[in-house]
C-alpha positions in Angstrom: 50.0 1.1 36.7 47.7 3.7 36.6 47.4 7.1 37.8 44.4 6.9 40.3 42.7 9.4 42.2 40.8 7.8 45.2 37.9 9.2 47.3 38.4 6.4 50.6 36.5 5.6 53.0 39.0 5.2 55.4 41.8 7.8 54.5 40.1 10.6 52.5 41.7 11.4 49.3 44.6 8.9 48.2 46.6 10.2 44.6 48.6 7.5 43.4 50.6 8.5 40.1 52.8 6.8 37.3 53.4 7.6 34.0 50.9 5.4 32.1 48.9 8.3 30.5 45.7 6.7 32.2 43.8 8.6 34.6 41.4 6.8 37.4 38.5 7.9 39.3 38.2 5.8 42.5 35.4 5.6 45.3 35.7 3.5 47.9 38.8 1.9 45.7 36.4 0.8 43.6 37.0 2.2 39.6 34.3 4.7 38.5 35.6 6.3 35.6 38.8 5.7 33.6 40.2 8.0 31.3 42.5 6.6 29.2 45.8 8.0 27.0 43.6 8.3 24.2 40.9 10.3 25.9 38.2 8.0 25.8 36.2 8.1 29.0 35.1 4.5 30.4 32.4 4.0 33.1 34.1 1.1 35.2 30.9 -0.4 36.9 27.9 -1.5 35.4 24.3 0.0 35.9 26.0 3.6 36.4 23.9 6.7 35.8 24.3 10.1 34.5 22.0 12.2 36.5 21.8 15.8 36.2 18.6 18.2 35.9 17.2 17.1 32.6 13.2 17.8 33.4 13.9 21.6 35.0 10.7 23.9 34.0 13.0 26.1 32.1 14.1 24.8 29.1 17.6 26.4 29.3 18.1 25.4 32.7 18.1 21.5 32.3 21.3 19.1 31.3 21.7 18.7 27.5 24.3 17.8 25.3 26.4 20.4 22.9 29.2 20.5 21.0 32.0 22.2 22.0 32.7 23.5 18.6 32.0 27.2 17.8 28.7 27.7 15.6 28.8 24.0 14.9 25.7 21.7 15.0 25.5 19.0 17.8 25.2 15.3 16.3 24.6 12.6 19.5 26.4 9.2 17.6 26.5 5.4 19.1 29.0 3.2 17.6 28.7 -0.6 18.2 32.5 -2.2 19.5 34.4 -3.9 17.0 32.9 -6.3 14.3 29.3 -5.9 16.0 27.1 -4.0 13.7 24.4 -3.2 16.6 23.8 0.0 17.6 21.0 1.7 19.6 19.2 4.6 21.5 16.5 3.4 23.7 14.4 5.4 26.2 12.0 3.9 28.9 8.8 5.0 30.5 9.5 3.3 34.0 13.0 4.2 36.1 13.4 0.6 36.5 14.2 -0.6 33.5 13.5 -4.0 33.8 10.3 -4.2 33.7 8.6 -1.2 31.1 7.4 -0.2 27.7 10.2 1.4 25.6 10.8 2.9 22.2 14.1 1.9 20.1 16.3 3.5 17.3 18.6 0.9 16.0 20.3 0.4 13.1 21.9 -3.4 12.2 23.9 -5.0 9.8 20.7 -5.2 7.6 18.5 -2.8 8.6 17.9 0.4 10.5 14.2 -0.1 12.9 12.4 2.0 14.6 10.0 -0.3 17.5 7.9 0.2 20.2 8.8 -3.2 22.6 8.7 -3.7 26.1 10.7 -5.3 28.8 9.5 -7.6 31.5 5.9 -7.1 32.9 5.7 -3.4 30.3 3.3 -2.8 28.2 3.3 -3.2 24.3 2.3 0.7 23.1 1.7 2.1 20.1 4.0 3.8 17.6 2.5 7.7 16.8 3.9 11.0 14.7 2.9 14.3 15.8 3.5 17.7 13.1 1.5 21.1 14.2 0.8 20.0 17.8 -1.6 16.9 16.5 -1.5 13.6 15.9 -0.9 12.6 12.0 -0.4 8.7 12.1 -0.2 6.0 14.2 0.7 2.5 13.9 -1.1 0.1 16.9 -0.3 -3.1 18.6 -2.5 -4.9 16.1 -0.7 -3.4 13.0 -3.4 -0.9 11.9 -1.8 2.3 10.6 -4.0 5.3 10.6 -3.7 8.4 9.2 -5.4 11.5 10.5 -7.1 9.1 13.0 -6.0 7.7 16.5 -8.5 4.1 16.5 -7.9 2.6 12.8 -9.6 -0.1 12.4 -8.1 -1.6 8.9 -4.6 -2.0 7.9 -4.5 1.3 6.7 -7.3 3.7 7.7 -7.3 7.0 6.4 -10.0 9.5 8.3 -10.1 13.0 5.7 -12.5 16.0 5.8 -15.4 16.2 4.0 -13.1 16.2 0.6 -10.0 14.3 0.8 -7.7 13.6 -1.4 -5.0 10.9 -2.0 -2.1 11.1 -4.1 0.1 8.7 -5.7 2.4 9.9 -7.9 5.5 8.4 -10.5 7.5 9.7 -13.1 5.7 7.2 -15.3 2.8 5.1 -14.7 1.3 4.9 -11.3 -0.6 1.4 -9.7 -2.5 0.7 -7.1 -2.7 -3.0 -6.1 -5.0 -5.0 -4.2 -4.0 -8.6 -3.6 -6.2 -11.5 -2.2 -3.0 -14.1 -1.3 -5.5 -17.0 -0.7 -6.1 -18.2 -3.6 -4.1 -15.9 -5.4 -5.7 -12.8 -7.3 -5.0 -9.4 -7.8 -6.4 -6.3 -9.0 -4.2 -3.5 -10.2 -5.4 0.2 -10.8 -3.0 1.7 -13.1 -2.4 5.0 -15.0 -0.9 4.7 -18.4 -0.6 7.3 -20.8 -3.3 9.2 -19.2 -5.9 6.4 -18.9 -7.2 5.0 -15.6 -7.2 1.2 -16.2 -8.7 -2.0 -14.5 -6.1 -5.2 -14.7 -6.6 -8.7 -13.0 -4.1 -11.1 -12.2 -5.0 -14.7 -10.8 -0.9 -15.6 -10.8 0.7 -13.1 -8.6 0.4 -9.6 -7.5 3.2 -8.2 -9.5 2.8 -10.2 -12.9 0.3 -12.0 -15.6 -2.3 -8.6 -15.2 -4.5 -8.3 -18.4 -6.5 -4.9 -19.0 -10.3 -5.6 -18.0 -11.1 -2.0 -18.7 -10.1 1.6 -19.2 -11.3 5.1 -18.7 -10.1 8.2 -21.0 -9.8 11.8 -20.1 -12.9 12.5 -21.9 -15.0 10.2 -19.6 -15.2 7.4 -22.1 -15.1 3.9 -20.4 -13.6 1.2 -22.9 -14.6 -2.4 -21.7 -11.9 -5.4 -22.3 -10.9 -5.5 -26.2 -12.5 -2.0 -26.6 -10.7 1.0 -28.5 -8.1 2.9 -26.5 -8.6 5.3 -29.0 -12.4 6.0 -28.9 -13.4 9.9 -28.3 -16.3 11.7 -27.0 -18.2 10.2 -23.8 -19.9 6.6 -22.9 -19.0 2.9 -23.0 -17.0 1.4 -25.5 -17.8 -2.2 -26.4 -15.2 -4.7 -28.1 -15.5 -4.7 -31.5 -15.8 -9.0 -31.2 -19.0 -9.5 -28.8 -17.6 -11.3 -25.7 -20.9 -12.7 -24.7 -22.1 -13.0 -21.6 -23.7 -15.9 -19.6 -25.8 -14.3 -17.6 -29.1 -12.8 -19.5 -29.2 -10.0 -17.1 -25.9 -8.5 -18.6 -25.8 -6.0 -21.5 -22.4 -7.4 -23.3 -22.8 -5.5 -26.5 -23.1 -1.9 -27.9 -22.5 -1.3 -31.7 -23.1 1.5 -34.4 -22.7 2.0 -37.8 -23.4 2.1 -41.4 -24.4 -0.7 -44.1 -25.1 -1.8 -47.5 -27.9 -3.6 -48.8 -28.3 -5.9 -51.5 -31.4 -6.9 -53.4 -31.6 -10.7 -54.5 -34.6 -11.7 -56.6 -35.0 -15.1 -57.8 -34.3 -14.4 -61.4 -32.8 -11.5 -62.6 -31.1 -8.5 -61.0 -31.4 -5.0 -58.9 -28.6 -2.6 -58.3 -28.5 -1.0 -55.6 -27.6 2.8 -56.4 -27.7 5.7 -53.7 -27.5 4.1 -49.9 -27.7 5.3 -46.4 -28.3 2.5 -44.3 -27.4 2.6 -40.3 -27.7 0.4 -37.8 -27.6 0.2 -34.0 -27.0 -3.1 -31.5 -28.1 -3.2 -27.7 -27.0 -7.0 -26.6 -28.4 -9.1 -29.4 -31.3 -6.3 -30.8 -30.5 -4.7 -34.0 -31.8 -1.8 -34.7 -32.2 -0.7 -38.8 -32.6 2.1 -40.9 -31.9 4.4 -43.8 -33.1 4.7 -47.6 -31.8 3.1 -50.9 -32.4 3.6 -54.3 -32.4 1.0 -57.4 -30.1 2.1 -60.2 -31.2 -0.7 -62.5 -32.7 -3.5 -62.9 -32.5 -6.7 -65.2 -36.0 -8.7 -65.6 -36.1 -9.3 -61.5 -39.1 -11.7 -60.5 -40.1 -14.1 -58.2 -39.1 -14.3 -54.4 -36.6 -11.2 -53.1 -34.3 -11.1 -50.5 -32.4 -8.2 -48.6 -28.8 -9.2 -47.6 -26.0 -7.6 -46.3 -27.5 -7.4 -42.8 -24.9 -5.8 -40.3 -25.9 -9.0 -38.5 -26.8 -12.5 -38.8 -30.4 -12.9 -37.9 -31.2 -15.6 -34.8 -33.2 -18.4 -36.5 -35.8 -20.6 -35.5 -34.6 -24.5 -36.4 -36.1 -24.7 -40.1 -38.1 -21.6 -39.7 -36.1 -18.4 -40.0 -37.5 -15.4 -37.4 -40.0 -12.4 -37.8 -38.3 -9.2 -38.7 -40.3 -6.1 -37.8 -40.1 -4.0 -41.0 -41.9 -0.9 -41.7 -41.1 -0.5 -45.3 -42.2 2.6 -47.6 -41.3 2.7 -51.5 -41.8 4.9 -54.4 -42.8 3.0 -57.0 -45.8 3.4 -59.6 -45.8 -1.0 -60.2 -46.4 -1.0 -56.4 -49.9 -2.3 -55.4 -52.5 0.0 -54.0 -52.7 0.1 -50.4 -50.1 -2.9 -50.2 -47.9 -3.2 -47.1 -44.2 -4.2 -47.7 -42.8 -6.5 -45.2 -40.4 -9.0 -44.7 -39.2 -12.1 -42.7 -35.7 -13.5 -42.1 -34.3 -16.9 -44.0 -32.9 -20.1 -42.0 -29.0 -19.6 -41.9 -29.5 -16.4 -44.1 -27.7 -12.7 -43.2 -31.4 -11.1 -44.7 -34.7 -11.4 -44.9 -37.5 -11.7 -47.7 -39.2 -8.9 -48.9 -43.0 -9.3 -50.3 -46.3 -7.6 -50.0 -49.7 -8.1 -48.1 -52.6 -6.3 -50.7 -55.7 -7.5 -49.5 -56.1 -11.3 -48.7 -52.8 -12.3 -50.8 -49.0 -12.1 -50.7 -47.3 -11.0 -53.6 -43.9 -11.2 -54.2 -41.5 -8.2 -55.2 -39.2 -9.4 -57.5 -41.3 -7.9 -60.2 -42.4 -4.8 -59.0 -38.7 -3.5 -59.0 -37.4 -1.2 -61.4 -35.0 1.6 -61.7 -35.6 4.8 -59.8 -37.3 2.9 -57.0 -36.6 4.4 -53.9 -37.1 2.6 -50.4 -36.9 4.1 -46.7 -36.8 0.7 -44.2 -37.2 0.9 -40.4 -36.6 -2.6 -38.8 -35.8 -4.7 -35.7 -34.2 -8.2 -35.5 -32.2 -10.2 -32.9 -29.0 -11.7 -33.4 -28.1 -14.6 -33.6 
């Protein structure tokens, strides 16, 4: 039995009473609200309403909820009924129910959502987040997010001022990843010990990536096989060409020193005092410098520079012009003679003679010690 109090129809008020410890609200005998010996309050029909002045033009005059606790914050909970792990605040935007757009705050057994859905004939609308009286992001029916924008047109559209700035940050290293999922192939911006790097994967977004290049603090861009540790400013070539295919791409960027050698065909020259450099743009080498002979031992016949920085291209059988502009000190040297030289099939030189006149001598003989030479020339690579 229960302890009922009953609004009739037909006789007014009607208490009935027991000792259950459960009270009843009754209209029309029909249950409203029970009450049971535990407190809990039960609405007894279905599609019941609270209705009270929520929307009043003063903000303290409408219906809210607050705790009844002294100086104690007011927390609204839903619990789901037994082993159920479903539970949910929904509001609508149409007093029938049944047929509007909605938003929904739920929380499952494996995950806690946030959705814009609909029921019946409503209307799909899209998610937004308002801070300082503006819209800040918004996510629409398509999936677009947009930050700082209300019609994005990409997955993620960000809409800035004339300078905006966007930050990722880590404790460690930072990444940025684009992914193409058909076929497979990723790029990966990464920070890494305070280099920006390029990686590429063509296995999976999140593994295989290999550095394709890096840029330093200083400005320095390193291409693949580069050195990390490179200073000043520029572009930083692998030390190992990785030639290109295409003609139209520079693949190559090289300085630095070298030692000549002096080869006559009998005899010797020793090379004393050298300051030889060298600079490579793609497959154009660029030498330069002085040397001096220390001594010499009964040198003749046909002479050869070695020691190139690079291999000289070569005609099949025929070697390749060298463009030398050669100037020696040397009282043996002919009048008015001009040194020059020409490389050697499958040789790392060149030959070194002299145009006087109408004939070629060669320089083998002419060497001897204290002869000093100052070479400007320009070869191509093999």
């Amino acid at each position: 039995m229960t302890t009922t109090i009953n609004a009739s129809t037909s006789s007014g008020l009607v208490n009935t009473a027991d000792t259950s410890g459960i009270l009843q609200l009754q209209t029309a005998s029909t249950a409203a609200i029970t009450i049971d010996a535990s407190q809990n309050v039960n609405f007894s029909k279905v599609g019941q309403r609270i209705t009270g002045d929520f929307s009043n033009a003063t903000l303290a005059s409408r219906v809210m909820f607050q705790t009844s606790t002294t100086n104690q914050s007011t927390l609204v909970n839903a619990i789901p009924n037994g082993t159920n792990a479903l539970a949910e605040f929904r509001v609508f935007n149409n007093s029938d129910p049944s047929n509007a757009s909605s938003a929904r705050i739920l929380v499952t057994a494996s995950e806690a959502t946030i959705r814009s859905d609909i029921s019946g004939t409503g209307t799909y609308l899209p998610l937004t987040m308002y801070t300082g009286g503006s819209e800040r992001l918004r996510i629409d029916t398509s999936g677009n997010v947009g930050i700082n924008t209300s019609s994005p047109t990409e997955k993620l559209d960000v809409l800035g001022s004339a300078d905006t700035t966007t930050r990722l940050r880590a404790s460690s290293d930072t990444s940025l990843i684009l992914n193409e999922t058909s076929p497979n192939k990723s790029w990966k911006f990464k920070t890494s010990d305070g280099l920006l790097c390029w990686q590429y994967s063509s296995t999976a977004y999140n593994s295989g990536y290999a550095n394709t290049m890096n840029l330093t603090t200083a400005g320095a861009l390193i291409l693949k096989g580069g050195s990390t540790s490179a200073s000043g400013t520029g572009i930083t070539f692998p030390a190992t060409q990785s030639a290109s295919s295409d003609a139209n791409t520079l693949d190559d960027y090289e300085e630095g020193s070298w030692t000549p050698t002096i080869s006559p065909t009998s005899g010797t020259v020793t090379i004393g005092t050298s300051g030889m450099r060298y600079t490579r743009i793609g497959n154009i080498v660029s030498i330069g410098g002085y040397f001096s002979v220390s001594s010499v031992s009964s040198p003749s016949g046909t002479t050869t520079m070695g020691g190139f920085p690079f291999v000289p291209f070569s005609y099949p059988g025929n070697g390749s012009n060298v463009s030398f502009t050669i100037y020696g000190t040397n009282g043996n040297l002919p009048a008015n003679g001009v040194l020059w030289g020409y490389t050697y099939p499958g040789g790392n030189g060149a030959f070194l003679r002299i145009t006087s006149g109408n004939g070629i001598t060669e320089l083998g003989n002419f060497f001897q010690a204290g002869t000093e030479f100052w070479i400007n020339a320009t070869y191509q690579a093999a």
